[in-house]
mmCIF file of the C-alpha atoms, coordinates in Angstrom:
data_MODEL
# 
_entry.id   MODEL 
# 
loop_
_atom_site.group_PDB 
_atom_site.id 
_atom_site.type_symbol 
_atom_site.label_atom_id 
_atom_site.label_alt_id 
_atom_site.label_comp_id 
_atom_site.label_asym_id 
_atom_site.label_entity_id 
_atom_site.label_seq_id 
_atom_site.pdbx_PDB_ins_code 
_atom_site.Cartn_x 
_atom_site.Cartn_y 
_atom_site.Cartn_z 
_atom_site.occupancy 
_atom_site.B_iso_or_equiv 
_atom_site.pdbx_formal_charge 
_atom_site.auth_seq_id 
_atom_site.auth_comp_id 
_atom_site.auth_asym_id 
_atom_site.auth_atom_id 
_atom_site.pdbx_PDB_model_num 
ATOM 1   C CA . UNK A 1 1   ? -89.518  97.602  -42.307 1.00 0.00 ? 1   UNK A CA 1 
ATOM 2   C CA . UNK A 1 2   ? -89.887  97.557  -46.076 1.00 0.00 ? 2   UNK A CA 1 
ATOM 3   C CA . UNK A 1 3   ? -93.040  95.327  -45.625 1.00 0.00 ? 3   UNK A CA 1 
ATOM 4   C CA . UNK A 1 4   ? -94.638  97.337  -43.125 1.00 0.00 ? 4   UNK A CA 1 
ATOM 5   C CA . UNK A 1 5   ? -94.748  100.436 -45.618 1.00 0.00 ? 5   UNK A CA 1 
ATOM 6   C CA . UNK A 1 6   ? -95.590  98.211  -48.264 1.00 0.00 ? 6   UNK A CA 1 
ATOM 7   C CA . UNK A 1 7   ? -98.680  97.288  -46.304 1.00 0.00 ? 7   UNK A CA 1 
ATOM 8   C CA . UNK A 1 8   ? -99.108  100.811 -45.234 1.00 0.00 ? 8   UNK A CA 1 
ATOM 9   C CA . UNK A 1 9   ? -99.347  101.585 -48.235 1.00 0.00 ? 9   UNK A CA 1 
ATOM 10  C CA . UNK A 1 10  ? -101.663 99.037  -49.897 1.00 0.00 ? 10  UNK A CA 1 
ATOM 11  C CA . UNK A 1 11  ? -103.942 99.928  -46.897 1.00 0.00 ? 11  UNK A CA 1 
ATOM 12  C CA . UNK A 1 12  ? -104.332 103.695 -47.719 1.00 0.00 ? 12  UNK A CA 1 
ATOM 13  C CA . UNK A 1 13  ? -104.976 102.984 -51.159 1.00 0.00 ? 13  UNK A CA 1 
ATOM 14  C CA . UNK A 1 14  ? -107.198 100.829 -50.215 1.00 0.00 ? 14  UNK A CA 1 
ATOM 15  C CA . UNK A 1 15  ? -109.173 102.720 -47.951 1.00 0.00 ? 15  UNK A CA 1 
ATOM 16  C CA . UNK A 1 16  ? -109.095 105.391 -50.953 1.00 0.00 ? 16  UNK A CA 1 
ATOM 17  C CA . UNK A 1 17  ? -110.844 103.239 -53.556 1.00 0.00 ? 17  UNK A CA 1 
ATOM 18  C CA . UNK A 1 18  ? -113.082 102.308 -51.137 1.00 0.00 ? 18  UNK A CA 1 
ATOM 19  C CA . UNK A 1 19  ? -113.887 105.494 -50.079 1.00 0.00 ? 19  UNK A CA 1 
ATOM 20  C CA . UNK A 1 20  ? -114.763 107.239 -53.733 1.00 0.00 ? 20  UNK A CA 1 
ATOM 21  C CA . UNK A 1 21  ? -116.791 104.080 -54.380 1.00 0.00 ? 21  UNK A CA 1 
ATOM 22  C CA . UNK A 1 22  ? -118.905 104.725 -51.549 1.00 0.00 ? 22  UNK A CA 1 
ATOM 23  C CA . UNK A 1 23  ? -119.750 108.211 -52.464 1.00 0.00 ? 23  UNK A CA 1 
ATOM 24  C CA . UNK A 1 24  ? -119.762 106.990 -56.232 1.00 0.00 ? 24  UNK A CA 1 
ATOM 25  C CA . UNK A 1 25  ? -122.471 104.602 -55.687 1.00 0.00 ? 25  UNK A CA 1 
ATOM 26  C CA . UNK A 1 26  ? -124.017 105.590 -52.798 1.00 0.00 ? 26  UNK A CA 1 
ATOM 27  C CA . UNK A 1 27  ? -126.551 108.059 -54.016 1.00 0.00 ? 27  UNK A CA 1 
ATOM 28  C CA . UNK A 1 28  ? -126.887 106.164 -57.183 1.00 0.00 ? 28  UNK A CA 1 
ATOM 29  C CA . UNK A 1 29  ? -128.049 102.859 -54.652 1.00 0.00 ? 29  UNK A CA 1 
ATOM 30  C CA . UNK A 1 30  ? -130.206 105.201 -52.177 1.00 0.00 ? 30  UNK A CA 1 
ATOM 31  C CA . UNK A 1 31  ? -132.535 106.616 -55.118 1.00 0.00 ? 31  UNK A CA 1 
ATOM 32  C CA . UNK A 1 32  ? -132.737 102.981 -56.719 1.00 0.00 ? 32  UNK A CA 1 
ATOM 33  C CA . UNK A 1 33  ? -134.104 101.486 -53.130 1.00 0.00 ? 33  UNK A CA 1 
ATOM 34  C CA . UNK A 1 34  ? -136.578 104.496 -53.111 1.00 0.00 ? 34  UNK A CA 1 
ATOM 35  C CA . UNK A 1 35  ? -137.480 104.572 -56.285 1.00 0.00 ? 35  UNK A CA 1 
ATOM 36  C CA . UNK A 1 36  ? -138.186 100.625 -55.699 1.00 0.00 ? 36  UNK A CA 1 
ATOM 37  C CA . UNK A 1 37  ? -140.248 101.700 -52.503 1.00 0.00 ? 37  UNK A CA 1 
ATOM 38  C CA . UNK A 1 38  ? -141.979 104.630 -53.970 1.00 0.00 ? 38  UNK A CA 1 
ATOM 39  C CA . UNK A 1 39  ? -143.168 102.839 -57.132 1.00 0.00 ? 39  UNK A CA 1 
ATOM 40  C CA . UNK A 1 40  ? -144.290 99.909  -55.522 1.00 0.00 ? 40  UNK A CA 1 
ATOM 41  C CA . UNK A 1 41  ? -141.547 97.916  -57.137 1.00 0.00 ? 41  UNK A CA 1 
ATOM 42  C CA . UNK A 1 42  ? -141.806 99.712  -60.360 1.00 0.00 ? 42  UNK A CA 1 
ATOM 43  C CA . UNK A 1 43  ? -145.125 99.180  -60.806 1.00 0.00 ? 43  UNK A CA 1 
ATOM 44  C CA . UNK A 1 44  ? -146.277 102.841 -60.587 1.00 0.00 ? 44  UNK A CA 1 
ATOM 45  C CA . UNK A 1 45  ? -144.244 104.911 -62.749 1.00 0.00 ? 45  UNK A CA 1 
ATOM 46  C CA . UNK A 1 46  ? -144.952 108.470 -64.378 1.00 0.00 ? 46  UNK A CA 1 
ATOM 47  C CA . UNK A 1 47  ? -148.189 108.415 -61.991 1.00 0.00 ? 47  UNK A CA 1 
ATOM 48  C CA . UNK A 1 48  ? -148.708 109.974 -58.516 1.00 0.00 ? 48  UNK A CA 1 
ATOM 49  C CA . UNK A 1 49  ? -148.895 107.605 -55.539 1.00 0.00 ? 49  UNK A CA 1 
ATOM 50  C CA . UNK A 1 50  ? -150.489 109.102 -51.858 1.00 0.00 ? 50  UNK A CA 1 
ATOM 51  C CA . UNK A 1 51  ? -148.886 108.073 -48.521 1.00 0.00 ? 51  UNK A CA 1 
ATOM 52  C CA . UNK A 1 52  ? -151.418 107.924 -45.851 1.00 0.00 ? 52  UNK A CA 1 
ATOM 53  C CA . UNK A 1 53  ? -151.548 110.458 -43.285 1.00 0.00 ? 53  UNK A CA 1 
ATOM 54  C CA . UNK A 1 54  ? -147.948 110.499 -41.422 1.00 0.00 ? 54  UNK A CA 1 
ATOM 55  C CA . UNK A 1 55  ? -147.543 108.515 -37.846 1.00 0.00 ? 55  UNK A CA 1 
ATOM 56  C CA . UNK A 1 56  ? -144.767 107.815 -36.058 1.00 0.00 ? 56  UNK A CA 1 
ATOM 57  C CA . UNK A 1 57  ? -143.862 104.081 -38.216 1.00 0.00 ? 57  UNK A CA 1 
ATOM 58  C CA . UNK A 1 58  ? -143.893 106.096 -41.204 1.00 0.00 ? 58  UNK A CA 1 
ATOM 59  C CA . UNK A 1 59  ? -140.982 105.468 -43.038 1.00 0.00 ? 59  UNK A CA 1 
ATOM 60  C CA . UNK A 1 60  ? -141.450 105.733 -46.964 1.00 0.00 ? 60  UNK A CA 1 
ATOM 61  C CA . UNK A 1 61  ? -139.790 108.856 -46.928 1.00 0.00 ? 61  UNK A CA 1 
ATOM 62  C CA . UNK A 1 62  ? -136.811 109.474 -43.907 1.00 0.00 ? 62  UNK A CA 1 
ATOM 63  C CA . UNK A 1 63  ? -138.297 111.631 -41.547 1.00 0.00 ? 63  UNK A CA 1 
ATOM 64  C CA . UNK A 1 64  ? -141.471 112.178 -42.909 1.00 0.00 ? 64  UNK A CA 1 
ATOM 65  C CA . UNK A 1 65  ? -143.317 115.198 -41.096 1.00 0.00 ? 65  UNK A CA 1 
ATOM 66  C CA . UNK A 1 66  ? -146.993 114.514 -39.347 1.00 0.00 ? 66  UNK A CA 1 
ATOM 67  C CA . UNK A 1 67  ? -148.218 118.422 -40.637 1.00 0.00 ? 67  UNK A CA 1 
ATOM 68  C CA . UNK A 1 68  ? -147.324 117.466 -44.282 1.00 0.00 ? 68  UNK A CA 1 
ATOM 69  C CA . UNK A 1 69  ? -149.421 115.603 -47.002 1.00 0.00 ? 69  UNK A CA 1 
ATOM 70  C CA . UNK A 1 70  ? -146.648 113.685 -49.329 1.00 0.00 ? 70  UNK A CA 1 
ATOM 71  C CA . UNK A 1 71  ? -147.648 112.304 -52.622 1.00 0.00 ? 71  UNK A CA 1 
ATOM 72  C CA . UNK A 1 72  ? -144.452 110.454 -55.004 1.00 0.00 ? 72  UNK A CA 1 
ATOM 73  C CA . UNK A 1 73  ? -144.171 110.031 -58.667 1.00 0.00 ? 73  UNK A CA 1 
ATOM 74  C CA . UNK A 1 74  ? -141.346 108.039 -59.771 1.00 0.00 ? 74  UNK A CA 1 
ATOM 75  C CA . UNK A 1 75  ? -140.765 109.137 -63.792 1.00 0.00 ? 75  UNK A CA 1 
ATOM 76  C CA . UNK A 1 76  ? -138.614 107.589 -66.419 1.00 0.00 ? 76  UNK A CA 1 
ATOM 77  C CA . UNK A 1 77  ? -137.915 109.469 -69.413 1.00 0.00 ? 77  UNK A CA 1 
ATOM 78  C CA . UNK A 1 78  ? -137.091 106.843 -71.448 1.00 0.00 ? 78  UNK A CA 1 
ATOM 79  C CA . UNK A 1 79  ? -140.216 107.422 -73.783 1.00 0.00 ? 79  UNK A CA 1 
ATOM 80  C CA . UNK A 1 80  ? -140.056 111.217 -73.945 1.00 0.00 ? 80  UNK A CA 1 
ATOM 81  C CA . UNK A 1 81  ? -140.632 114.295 -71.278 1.00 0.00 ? 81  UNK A CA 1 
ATOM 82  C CA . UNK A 1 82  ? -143.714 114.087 -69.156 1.00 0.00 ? 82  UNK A CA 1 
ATOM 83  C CA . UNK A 1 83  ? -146.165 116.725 -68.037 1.00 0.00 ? 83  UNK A CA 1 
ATOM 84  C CA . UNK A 1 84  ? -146.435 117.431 -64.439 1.00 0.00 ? 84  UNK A CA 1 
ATOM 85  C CA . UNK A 1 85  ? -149.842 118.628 -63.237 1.00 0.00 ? 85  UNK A CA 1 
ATOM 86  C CA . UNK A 1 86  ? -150.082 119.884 -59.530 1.00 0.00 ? 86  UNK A CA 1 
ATOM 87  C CA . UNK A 1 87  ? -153.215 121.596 -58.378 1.00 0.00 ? 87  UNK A CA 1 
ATOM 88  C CA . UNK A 1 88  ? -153.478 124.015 -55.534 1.00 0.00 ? 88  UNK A CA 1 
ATOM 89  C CA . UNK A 1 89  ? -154.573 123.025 -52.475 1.00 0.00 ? 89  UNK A CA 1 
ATOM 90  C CA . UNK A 1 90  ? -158.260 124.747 -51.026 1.00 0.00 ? 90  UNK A CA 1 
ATOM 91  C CA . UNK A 1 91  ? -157.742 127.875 -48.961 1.00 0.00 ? 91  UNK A CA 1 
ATOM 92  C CA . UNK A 1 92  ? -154.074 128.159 -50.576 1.00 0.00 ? 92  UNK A CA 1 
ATOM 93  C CA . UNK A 1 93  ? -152.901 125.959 -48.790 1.00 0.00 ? 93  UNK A CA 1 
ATOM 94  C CA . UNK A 1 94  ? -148.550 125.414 -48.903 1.00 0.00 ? 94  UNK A CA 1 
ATOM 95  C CA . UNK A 1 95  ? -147.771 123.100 -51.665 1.00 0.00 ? 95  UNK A CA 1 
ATOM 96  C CA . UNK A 1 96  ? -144.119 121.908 -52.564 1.00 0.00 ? 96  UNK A CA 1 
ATOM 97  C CA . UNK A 1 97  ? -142.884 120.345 -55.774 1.00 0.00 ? 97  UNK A CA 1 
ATOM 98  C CA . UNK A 1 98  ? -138.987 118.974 -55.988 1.00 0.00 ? 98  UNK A CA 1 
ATOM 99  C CA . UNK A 1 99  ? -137.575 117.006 -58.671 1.00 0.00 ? 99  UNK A CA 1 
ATOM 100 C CA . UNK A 1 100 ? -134.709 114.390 -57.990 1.00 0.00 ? 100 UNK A CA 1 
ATOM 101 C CA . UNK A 1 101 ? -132.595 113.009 -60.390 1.00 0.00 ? 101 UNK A CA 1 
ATOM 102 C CA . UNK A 1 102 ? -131.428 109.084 -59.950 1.00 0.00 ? 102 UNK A CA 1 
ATOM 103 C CA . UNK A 1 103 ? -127.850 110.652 -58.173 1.00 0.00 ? 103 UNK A CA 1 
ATOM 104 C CA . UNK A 1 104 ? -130.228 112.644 -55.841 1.00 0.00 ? 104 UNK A CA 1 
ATOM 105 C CA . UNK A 1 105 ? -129.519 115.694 -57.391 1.00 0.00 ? 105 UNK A CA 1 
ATOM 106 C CA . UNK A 1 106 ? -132.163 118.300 -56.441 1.00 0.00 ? 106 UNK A CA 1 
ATOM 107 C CA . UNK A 1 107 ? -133.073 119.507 -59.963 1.00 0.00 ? 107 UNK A CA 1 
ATOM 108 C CA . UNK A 1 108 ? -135.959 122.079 -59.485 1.00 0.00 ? 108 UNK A CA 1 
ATOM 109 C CA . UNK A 1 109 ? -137.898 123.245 -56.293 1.00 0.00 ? 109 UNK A CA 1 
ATOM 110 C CA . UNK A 1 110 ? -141.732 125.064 -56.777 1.00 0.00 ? 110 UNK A CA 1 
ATOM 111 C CA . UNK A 1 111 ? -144.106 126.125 -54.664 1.00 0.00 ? 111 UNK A CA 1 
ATOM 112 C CA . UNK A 1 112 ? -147.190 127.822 -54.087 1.00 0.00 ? 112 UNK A CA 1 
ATOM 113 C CA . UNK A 1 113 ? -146.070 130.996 -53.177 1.00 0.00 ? 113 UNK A CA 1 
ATOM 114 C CA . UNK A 1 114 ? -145.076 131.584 -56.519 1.00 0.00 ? 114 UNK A CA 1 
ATOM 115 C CA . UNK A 1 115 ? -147.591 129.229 -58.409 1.00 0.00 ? 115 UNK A CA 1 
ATOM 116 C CA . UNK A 1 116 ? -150.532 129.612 -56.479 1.00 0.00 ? 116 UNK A CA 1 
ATOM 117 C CA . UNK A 1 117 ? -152.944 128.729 -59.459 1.00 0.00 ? 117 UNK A CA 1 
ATOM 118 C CA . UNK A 1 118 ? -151.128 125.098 -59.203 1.00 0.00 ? 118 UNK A CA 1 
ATOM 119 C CA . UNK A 1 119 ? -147.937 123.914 -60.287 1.00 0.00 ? 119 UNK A CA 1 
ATOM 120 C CA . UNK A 1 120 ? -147.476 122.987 -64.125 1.00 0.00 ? 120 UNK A CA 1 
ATOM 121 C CA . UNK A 1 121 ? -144.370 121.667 -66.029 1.00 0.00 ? 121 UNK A CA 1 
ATOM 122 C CA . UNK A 1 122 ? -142.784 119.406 -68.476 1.00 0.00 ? 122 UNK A CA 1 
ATOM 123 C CA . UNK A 1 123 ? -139.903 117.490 -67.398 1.00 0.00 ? 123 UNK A CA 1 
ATOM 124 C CA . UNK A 1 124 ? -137.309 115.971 -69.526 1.00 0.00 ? 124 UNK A CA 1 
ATOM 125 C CA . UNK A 1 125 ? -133.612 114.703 -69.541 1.00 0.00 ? 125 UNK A CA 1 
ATOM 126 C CA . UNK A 1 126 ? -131.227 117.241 -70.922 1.00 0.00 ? 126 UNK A CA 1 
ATOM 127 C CA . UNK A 1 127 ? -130.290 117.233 -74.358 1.00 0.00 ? 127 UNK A CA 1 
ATOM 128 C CA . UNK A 1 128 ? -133.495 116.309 -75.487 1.00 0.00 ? 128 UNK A CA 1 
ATOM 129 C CA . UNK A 1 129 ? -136.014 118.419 -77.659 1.00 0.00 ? 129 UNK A CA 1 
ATOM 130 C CA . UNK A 1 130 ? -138.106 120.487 -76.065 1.00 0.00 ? 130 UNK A CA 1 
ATOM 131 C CA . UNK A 1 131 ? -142.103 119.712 -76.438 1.00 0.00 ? 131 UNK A CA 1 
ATOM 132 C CA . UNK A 1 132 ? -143.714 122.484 -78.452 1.00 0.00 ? 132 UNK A CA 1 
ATOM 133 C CA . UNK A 1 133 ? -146.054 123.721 -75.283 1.00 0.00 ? 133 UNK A CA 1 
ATOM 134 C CA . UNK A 1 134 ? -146.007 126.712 -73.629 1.00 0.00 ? 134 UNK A CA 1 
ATOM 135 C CA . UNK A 1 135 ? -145.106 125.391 -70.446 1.00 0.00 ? 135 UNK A CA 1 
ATOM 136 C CA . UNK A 1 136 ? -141.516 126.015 -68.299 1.00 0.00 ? 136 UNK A CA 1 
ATOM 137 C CA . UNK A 1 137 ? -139.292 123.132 -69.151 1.00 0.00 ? 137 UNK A CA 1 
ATOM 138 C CA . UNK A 1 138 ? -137.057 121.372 -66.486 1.00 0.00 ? 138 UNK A CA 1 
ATOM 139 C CA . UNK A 1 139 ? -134.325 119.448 -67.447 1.00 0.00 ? 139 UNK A CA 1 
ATOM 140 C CA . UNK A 1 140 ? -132.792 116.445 -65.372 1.00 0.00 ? 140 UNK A CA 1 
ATOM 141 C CA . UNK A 1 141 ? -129.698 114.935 -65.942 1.00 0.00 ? 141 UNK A CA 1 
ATOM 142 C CA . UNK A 1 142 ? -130.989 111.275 -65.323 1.00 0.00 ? 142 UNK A CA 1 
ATOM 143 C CA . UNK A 1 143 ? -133.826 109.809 -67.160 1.00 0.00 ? 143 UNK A CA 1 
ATOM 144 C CA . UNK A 1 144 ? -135.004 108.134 -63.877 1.00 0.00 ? 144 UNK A CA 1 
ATOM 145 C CA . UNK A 1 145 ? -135.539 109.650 -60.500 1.00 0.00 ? 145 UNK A CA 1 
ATOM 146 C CA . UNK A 1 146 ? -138.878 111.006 -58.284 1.00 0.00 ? 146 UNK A CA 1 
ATOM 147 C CA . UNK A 1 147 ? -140.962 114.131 -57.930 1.00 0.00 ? 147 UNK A CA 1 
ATOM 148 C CA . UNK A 1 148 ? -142.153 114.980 -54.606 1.00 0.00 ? 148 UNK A CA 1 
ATOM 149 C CA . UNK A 1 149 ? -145.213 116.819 -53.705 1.00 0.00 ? 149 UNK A CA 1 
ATOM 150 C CA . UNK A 1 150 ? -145.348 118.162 -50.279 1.00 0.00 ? 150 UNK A CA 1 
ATOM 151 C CA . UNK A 1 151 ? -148.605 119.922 -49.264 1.00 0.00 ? 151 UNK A CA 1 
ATOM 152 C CA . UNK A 1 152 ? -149.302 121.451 -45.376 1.00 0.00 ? 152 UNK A CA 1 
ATOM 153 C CA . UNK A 1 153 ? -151.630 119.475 -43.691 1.00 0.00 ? 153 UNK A CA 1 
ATOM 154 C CA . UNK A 1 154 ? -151.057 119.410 -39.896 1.00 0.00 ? 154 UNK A CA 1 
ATOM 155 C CA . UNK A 1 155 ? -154.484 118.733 -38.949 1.00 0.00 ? 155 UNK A CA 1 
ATOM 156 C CA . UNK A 1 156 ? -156.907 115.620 -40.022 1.00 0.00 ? 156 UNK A CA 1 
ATOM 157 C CA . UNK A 1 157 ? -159.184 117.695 -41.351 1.00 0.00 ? 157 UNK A CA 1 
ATOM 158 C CA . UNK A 1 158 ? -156.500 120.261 -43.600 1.00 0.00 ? 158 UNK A CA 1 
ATOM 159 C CA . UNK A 1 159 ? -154.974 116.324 -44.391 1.00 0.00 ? 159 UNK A CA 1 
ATOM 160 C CA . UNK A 1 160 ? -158.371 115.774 -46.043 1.00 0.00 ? 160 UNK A CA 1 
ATOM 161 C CA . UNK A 1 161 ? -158.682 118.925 -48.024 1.00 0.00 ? 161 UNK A CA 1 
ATOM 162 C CA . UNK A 1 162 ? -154.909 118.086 -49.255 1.00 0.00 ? 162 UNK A CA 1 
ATOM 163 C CA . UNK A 1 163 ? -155.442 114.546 -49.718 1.00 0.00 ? 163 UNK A CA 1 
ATOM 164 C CA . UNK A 1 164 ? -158.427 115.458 -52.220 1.00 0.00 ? 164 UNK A CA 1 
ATOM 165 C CA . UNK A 1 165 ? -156.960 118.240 -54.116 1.00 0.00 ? 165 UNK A CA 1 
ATOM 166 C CA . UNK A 1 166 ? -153.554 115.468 -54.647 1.00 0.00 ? 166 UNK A CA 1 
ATOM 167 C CA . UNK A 1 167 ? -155.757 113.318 -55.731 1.00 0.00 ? 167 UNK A CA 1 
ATOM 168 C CA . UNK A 1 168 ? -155.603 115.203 -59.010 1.00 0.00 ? 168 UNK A CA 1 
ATOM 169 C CA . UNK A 1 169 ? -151.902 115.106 -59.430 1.00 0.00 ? 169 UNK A CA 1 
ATOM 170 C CA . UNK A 1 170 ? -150.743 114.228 -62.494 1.00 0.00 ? 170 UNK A CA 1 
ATOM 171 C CA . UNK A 1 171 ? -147.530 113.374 -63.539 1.00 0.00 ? 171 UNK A CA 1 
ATOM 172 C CA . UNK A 1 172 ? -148.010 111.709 -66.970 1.00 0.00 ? 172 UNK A CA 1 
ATOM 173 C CA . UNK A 1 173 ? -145.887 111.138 -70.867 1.00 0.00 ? 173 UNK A CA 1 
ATOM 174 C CA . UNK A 1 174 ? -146.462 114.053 -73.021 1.00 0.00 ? 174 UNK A CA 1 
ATOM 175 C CA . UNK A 1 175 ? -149.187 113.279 -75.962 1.00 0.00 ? 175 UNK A CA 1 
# 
């Protein structure tokens, strides 16, 4: 009998340390693989990248939506905050802008109902000094993670507008 609880036991606890390591690491590992993806195995970092117009094999980004333009800047702060440069699509067109830290934290969320002359920002990790620019500052709490720009595009020819006002994202070290 004693053994049985002893393994009873042993299993719960292990089950426990198991379970808080999953949700420990597992946001940590998911942002690593798509940073990897994003950033073309690091080799595109603090600069915009542009997926192609969205099919059905899509699969950069989990359930990517066909009406919606996506360009991805990886950023690592490791040098200093970076400037984030966003224009506004033609015809004001719907743009989105979210910051993710490395834990998938959602830091900051903008759009272009409330920026509709574009979307402009430093980003840097908290704690650090803040840039002498008169620009809003967002903090993150990871040096690493991605930026997201989401613009509405649900026909090939609004995808085209989109894909050429993206074009001049910027997402780029301070200086």
């Amino acid at each position: 009998m004693r053994g049985r609880v002893l393994y009873g036991v042993a299993f719960i606890a292990a089950v426990a340390v198991g379970h808080m390591a999953t949700i420990l690491a597992a946001p940590q590992v998911i942002m690593h693989i798509a940073m990897r993806r994003l950033s073309g195995d690091g080799e595109s970092v603090n600069v915009f990248r542009f997926a192609d117009r969205t099919t059905a094999a899509s699969r950069q980004i989990v359930r990517p939506s066909p009406d919606l333009a996506y360009a991805s800047c990886v950023y690592d702060l490791s040098a200093g905050p970076i400037l984030v440069d966003v224009p506004p699509s033609p015809n004001k067109g719907y743009v989105s802008v979210s910051v993710f830290a490395a834990n998938t934290d959602n830091v900051a969320v903008m759009d272009s109902l409330r920026s509709p002359d574009g979307i402009r920002f430093i980003l840097q990790k908290e704690g650090g000094l803040v840039h002498p620019v008169e620009l809003p500052v967002i903090y993150t709490p990871t040096e690493r993670g991605i930026i997201l720009d989401r613009r509405l595009a649900p026909t090939q020819k609004e995808f085209d507008l989109a894909d050429k006002a993206r074009r001049d994202d910027r997402c780029a070290p301070v200086g």
